[in-house]
Every structure is written in structure tokens, then in C-alpha cells.
C-alpha positions as CSV (number, residue, x, y, z in Angstrom):
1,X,119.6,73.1,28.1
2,X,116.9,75.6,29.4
3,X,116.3,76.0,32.8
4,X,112.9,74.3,32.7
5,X,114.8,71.4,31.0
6,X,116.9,71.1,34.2
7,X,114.5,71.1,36.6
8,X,112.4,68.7,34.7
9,X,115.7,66.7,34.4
10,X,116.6,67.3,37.7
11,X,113.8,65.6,39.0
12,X,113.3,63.3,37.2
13,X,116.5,61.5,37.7
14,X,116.1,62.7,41.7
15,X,112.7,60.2,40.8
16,X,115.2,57.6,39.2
17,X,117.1,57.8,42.0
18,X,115.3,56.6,45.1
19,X,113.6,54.0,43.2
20,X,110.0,55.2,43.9
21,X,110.9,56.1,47.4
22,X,111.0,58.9,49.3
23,X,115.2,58.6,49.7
24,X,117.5,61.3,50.4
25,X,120.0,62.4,48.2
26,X,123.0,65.3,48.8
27,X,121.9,67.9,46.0
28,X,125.3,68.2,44.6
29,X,125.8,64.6,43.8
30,X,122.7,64.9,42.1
31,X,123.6,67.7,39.7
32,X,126.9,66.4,39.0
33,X,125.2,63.4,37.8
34,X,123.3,66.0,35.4
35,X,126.7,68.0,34.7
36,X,125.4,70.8,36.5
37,X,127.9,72.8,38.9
38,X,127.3,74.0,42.7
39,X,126.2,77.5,41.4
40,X,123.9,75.5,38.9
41,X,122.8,72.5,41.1
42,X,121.5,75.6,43.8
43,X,119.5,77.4,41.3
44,X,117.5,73.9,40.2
45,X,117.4,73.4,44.1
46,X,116.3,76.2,45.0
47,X,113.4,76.7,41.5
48,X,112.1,73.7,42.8
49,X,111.6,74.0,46.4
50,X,110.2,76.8,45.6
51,X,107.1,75.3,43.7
52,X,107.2,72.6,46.7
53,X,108.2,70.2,44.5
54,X,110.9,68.6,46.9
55,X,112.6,69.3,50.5
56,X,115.6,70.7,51.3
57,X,117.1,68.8,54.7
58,X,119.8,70.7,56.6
59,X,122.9,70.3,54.9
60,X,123.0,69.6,51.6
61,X,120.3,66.3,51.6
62,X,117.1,67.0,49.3
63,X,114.1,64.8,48.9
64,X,111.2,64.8,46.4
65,X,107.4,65.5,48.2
66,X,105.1,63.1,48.4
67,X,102.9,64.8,46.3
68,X,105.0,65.5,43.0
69,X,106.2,61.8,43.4
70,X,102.6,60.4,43.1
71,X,102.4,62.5,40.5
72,X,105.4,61.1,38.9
73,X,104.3,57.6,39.4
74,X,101.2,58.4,37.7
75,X,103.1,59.5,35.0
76,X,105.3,56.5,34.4
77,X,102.9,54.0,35.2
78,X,101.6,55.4,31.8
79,X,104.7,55.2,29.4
């Protein structure tokens, strides 16, 4: 799997998740869900706050932004 097929993935499932919400979720949990690894689980993490696409909380706690989970409403209100 690519790296742009994990984040996608990553997300998505981060999405999944919290139901619609805007929950909080330890990162690792996350990617071990995915079968990613620490190193592996970081690099998502880090791809992905980097385009603002969720926040990291102190600790290890991430959360989607509002704005990419409207967007990912929008996209599964289609499908």
C-alpha cells in the first residue's frame, strides 16, 4: 500500500471511527487497526497534519478538522 493509500485509509477509518463526530482517538490505536507500526502510524500523522487535515492533541490523541470531515460527509452522503 502507497503512502497516499494510507493516509486516505487512515482517515478514512479515523471518519469511521468517531461516527461523524469530532471524537478523539490515540494515533497508535488507530494505525494498528490499519496494521501500520509506531514509525508508520507517525509518518500518516504527521503527512496529514501537515495538509490540516486533522489535529494532533498532546500526547498521542488526534482528531479529524472540522473542515475535511464536512468534506467527508459530503462524500458519503453520496455513495
Amino acid at each position: 500500500m502507497s503512502e497516499p493509500d494510507l493516509s486516505e485509509e487512515f482517515i478514512d477509518r479515523l471518519y469511521e471511527l468517531a461516527e461523524g463526530d469530532l471524537k478523539t482517538f490515540d494515533r497508535y490505536e488507530v494505525g494498528q487497526e490499519l496494521g501500520l507500526d509506531r514509525e508508520q502510524t507517525d509518518a500518516v500523522v504527521e503527512e496529514l497534519y501537515g495538509k490540516r487535515q486533522l489535529q494532533k492533541i498532546p500526547g498521542t490523541k488526534i482528531v479529524l478538522t472540522p473542515p475535511v470531515k464536512e468534506v467527508l460527509e459530503s462524500k458519503k452522503s453520496i455513495l
